[in-house]
N, CA, C and O atoms as a GROMACS GRO file, in nm:
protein
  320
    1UNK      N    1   1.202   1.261  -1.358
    1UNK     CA    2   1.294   1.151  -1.375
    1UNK      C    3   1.252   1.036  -1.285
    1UNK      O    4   1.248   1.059  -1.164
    2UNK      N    5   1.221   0.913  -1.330
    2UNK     CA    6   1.208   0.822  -1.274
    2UNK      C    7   1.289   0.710  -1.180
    2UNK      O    8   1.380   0.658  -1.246
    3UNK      N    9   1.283   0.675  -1.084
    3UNK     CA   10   1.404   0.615  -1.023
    3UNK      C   11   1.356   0.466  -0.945
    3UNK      O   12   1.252   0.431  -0.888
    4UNK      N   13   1.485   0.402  -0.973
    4UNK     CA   14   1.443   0.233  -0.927
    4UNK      C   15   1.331   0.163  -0.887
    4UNK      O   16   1.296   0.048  -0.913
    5UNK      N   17   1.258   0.284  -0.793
    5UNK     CA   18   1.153   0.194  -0.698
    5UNK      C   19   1.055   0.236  -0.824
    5UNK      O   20   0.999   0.151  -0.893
    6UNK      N   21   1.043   0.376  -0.846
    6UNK     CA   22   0.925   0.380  -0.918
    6UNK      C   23   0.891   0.288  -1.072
    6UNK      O   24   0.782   0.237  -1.101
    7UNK      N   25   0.974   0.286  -1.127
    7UNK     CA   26   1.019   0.219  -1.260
    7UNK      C   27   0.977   0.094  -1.198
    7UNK      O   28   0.863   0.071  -1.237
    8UNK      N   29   1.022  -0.007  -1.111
    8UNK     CA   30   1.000  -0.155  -1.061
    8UNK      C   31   0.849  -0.136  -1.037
    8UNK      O   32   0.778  -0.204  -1.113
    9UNK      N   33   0.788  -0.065  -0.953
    9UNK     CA   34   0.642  -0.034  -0.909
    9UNK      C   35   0.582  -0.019  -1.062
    9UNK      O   36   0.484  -0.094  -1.064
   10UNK      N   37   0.591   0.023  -1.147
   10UNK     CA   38   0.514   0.023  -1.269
   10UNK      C   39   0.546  -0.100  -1.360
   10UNK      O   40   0.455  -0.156  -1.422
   11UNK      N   41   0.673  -0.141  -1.367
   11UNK     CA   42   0.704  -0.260  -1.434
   11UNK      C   43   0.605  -0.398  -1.397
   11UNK      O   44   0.548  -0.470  -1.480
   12UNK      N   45   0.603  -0.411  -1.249
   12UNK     CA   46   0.530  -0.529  -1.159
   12UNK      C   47   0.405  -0.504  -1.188
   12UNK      O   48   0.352  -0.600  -1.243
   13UNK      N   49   0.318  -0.392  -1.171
   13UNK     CA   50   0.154  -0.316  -1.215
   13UNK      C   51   0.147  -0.368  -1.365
   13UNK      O   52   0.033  -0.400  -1.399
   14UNK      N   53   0.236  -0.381  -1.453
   14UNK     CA   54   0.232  -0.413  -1.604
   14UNK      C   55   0.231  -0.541  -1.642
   14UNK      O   56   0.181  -0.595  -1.740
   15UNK      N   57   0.314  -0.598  -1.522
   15UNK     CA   58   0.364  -0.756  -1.528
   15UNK      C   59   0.263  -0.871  -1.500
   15UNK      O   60   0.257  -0.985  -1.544
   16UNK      N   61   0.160  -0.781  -1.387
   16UNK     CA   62   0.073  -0.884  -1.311
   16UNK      C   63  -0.059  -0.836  -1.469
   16UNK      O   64  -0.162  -0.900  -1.449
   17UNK      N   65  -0.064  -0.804  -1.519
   17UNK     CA   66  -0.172  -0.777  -1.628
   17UNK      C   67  -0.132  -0.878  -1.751
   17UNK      O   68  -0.207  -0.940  -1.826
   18UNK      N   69  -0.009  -0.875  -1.748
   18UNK     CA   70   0.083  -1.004  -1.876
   18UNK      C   71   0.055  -1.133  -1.833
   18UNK      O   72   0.024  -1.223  -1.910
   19UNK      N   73   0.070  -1.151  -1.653
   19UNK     CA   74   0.135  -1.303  -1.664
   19UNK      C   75  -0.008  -1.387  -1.589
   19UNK      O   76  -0.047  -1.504  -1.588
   20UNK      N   77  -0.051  -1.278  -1.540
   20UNK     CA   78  -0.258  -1.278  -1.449
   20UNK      C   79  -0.233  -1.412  -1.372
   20UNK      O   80  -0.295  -1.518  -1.383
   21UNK      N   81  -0.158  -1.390  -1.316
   21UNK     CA   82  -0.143  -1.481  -1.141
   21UNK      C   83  -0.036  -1.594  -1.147
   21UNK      O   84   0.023  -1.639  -1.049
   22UNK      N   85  -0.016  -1.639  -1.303
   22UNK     CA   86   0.026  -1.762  -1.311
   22UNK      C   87   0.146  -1.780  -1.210
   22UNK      O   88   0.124  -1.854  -1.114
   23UNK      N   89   0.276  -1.719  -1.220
   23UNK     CA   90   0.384  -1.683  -1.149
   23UNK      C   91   0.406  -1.570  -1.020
   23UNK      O   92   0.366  -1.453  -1.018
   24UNK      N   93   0.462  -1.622  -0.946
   24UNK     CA   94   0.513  -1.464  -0.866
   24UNK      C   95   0.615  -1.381  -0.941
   24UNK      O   96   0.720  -1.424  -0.989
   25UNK      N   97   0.570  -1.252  -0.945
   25UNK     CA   98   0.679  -1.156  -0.981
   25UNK      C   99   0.737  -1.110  -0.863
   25UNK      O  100   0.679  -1.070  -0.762
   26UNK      N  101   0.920  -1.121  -0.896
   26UNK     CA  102   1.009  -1.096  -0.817
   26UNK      C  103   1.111  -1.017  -0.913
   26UNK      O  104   1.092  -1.002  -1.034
   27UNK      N  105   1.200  -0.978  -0.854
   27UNK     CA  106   1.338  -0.908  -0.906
   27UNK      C  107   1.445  -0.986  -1.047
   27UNK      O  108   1.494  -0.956  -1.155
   28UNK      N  109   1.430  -1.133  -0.923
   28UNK     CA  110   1.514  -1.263  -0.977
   28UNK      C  111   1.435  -1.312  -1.098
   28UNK      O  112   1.494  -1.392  -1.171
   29UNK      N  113   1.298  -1.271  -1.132
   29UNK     CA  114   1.214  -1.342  -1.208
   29UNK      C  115   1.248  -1.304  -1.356
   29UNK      O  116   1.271  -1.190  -1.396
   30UNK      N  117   1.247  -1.445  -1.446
   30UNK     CA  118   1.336  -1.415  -1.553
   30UNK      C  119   1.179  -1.418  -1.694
   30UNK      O  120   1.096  -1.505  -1.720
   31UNK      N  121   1.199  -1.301  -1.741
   31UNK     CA  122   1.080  -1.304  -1.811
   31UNK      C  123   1.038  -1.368  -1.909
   31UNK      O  124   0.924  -1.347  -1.948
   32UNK      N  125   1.125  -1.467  -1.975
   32UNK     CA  126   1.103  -1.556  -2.053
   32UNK      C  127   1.075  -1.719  -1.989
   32UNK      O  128   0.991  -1.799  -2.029
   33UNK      N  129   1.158  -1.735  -1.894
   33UNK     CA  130   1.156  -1.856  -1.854
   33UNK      C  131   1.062  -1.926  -1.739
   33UNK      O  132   1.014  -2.036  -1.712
   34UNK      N  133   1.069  -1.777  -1.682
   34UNK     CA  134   1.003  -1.735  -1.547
   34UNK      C  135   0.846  -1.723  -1.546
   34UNK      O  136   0.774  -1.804  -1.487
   35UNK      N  137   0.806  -1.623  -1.610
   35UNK     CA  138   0.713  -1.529  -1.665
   35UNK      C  139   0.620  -1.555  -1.767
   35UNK      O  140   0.509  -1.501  -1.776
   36UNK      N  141   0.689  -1.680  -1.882
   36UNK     CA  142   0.622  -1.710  -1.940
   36UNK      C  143   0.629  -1.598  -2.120
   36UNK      O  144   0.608  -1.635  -2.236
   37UNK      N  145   0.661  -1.480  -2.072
   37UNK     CA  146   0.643  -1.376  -2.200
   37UNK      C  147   0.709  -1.424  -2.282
   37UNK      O  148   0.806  -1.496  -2.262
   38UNK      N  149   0.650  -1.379  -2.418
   38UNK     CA  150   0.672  -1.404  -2.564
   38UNK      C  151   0.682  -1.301  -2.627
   38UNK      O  152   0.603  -1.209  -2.605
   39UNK      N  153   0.781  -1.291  -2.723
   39UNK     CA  154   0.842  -1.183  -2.786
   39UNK      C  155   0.761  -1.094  -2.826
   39UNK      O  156   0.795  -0.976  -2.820
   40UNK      N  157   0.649  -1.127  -2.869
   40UNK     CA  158   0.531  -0.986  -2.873
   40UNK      C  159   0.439  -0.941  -2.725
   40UNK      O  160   0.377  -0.836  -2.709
   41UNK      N  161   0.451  -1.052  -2.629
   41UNK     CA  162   0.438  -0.960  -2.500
   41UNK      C  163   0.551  -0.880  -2.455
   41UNK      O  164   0.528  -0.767  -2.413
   42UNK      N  165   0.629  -0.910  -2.458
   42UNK     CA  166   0.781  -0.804  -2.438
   42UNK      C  167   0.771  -0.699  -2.487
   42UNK      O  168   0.785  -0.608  -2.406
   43UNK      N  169   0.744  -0.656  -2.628
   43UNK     CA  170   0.737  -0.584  -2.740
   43UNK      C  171   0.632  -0.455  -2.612
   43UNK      O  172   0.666  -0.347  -2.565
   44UNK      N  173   0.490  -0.543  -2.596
   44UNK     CA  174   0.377  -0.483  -2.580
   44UNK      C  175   0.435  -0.393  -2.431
   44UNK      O  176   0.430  -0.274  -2.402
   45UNK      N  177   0.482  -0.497  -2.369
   45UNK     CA  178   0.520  -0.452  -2.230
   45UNK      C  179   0.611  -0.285  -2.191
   45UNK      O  180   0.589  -0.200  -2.104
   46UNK      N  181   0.742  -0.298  -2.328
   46UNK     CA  182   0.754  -0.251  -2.337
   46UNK      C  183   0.741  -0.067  -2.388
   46UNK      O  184   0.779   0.035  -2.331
   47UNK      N  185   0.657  -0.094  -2.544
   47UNK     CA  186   0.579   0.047  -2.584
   47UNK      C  187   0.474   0.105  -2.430
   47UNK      O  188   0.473   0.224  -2.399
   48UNK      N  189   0.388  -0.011  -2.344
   48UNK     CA  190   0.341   0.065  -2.250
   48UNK      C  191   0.463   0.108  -2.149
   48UNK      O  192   0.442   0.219  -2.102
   49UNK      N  193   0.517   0.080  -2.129
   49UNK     CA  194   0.659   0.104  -2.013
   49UNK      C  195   0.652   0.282  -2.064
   49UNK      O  196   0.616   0.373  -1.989
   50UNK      N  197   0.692   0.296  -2.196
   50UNK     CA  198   0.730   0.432  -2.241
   50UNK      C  199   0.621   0.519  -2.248
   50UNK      O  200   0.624   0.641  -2.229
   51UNK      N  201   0.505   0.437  -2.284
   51UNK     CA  202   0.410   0.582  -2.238
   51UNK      C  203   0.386   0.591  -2.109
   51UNK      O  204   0.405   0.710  -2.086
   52UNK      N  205   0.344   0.519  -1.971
   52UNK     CA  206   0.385   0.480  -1.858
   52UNK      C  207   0.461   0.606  -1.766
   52UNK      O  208   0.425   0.660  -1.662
   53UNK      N  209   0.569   0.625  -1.842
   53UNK     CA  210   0.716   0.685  -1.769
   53UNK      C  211   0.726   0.790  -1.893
   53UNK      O  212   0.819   0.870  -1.881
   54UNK      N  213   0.655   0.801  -1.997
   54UNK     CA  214   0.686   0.905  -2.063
   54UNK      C  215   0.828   0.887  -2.158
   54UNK      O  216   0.857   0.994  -2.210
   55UNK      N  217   0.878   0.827  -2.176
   55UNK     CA  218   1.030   0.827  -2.206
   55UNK      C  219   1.011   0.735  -2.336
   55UNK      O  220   0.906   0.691  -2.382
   56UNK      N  221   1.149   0.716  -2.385
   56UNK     CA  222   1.169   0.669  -2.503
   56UNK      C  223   1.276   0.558  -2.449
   56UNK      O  224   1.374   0.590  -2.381
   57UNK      N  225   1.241   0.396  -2.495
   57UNK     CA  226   1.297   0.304  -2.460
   57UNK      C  227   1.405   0.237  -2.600
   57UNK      O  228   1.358   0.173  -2.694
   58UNK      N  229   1.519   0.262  -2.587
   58UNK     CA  230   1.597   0.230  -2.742
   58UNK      C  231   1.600   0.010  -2.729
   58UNK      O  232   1.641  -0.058  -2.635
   59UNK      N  233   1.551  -0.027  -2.834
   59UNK     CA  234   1.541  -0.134  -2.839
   59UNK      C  235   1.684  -0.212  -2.810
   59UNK      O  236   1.683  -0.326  -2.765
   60UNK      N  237   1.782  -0.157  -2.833
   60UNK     CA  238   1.938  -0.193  -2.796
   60UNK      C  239   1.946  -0.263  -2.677
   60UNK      O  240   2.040  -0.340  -2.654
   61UNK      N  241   1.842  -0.239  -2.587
   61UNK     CA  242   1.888  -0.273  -2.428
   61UNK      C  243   1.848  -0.416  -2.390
   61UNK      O  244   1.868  -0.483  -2.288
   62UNK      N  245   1.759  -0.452  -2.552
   62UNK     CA  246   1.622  -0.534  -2.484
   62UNK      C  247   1.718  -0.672  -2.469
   62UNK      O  248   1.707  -0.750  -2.374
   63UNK      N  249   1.814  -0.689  -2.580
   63UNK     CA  250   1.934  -0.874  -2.603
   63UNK      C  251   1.943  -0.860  -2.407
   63UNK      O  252   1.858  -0.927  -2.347
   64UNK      N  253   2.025  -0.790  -2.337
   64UNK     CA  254   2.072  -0.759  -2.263
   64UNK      C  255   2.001  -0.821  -2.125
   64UNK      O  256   2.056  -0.881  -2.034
   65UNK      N  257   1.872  -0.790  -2.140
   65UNK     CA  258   1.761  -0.788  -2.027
   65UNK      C  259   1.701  -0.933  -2.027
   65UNK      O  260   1.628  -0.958  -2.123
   66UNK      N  261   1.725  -1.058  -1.912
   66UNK     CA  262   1.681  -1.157  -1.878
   66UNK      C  263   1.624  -1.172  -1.786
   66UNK      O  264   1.566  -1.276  -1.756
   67UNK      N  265   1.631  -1.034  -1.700
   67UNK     CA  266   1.501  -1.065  -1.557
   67UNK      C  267   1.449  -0.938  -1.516
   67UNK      O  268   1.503  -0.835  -1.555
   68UNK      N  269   1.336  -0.934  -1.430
   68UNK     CA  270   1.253  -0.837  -1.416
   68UNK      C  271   1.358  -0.715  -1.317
   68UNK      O  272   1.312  -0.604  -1.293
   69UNK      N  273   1.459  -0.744  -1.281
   69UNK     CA  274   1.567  -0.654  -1.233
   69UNK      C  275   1.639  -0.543  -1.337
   69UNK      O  276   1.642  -0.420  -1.346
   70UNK      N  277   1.714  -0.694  -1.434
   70UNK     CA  278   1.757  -0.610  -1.548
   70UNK      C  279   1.719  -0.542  -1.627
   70UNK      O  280   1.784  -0.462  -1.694
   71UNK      N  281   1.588  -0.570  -1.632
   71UNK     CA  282   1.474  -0.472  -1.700
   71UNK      C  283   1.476  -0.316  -1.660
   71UNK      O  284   1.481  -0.223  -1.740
   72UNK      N  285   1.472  -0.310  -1.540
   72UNK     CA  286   1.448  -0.232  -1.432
   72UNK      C  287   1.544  -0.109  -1.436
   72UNK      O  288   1.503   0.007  -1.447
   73UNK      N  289   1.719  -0.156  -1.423
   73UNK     CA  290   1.790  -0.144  -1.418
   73UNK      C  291   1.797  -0.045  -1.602
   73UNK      O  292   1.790   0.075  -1.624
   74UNK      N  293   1.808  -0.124  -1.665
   74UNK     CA  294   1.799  -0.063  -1.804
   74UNK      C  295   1.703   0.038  -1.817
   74UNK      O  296   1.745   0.138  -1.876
   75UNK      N  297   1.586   0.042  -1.780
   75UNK     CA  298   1.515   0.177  -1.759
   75UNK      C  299   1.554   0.309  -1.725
   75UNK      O  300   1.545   0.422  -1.772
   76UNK      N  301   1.620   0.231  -1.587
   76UNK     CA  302   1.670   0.303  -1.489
   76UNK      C  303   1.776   0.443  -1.540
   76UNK      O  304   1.779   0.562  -1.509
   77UNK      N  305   1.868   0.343  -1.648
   77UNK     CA  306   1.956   0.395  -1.679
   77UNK      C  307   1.914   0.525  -1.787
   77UNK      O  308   1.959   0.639  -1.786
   78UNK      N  309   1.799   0.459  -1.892
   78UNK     CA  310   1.786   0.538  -1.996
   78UNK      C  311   1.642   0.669  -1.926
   78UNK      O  312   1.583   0.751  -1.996
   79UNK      N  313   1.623   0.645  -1.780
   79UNK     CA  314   1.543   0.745  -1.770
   79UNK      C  315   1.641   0.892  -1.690
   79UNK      O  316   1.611   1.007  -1.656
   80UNK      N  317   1.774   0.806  -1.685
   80UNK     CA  318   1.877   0.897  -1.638
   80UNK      C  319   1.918   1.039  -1.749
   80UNK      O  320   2.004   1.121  -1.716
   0.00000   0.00000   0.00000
């Protein structure tokens, strides 16, 4: 079972390969506005997240998720 730090530690390892220096990744960092990602980097970000952590990510969570926290957090929950 995966938990906060580790989930954030793989999210940020995934993030700096998406966004390749342009921005700092932080918690507060909002992945559209912030980050720069586009609905098929999200997409991508995500399917690796789940092989990553092994788990199954239900697309339901994704409206929900506006920063690299809430992201996190939503993981968090469904790796519970």
């Amino acid at each position: 079972m995966a938990n906060y730090d580790t989930i954030y530690q793989e999210l940020h390892t995934l993030l700096e390969s998406h966004v390749k220096g342009r921005q700092t990744i932080a918690p507060d960092s909002r992945l559209v506005d912030d980050l720069g990602l586009d609905s098929m980097q999200t997409m991508e970000m995500v399917m690796d997240m789940e092989d990553r952590l092994d788990m199954s990510i239900p697309l339901n969570v994704l409206p929900e998720v506006q920063t690299v926290d809430d992201l996190v957090q939503a993981l968090t929950r469904v790796a519970a």
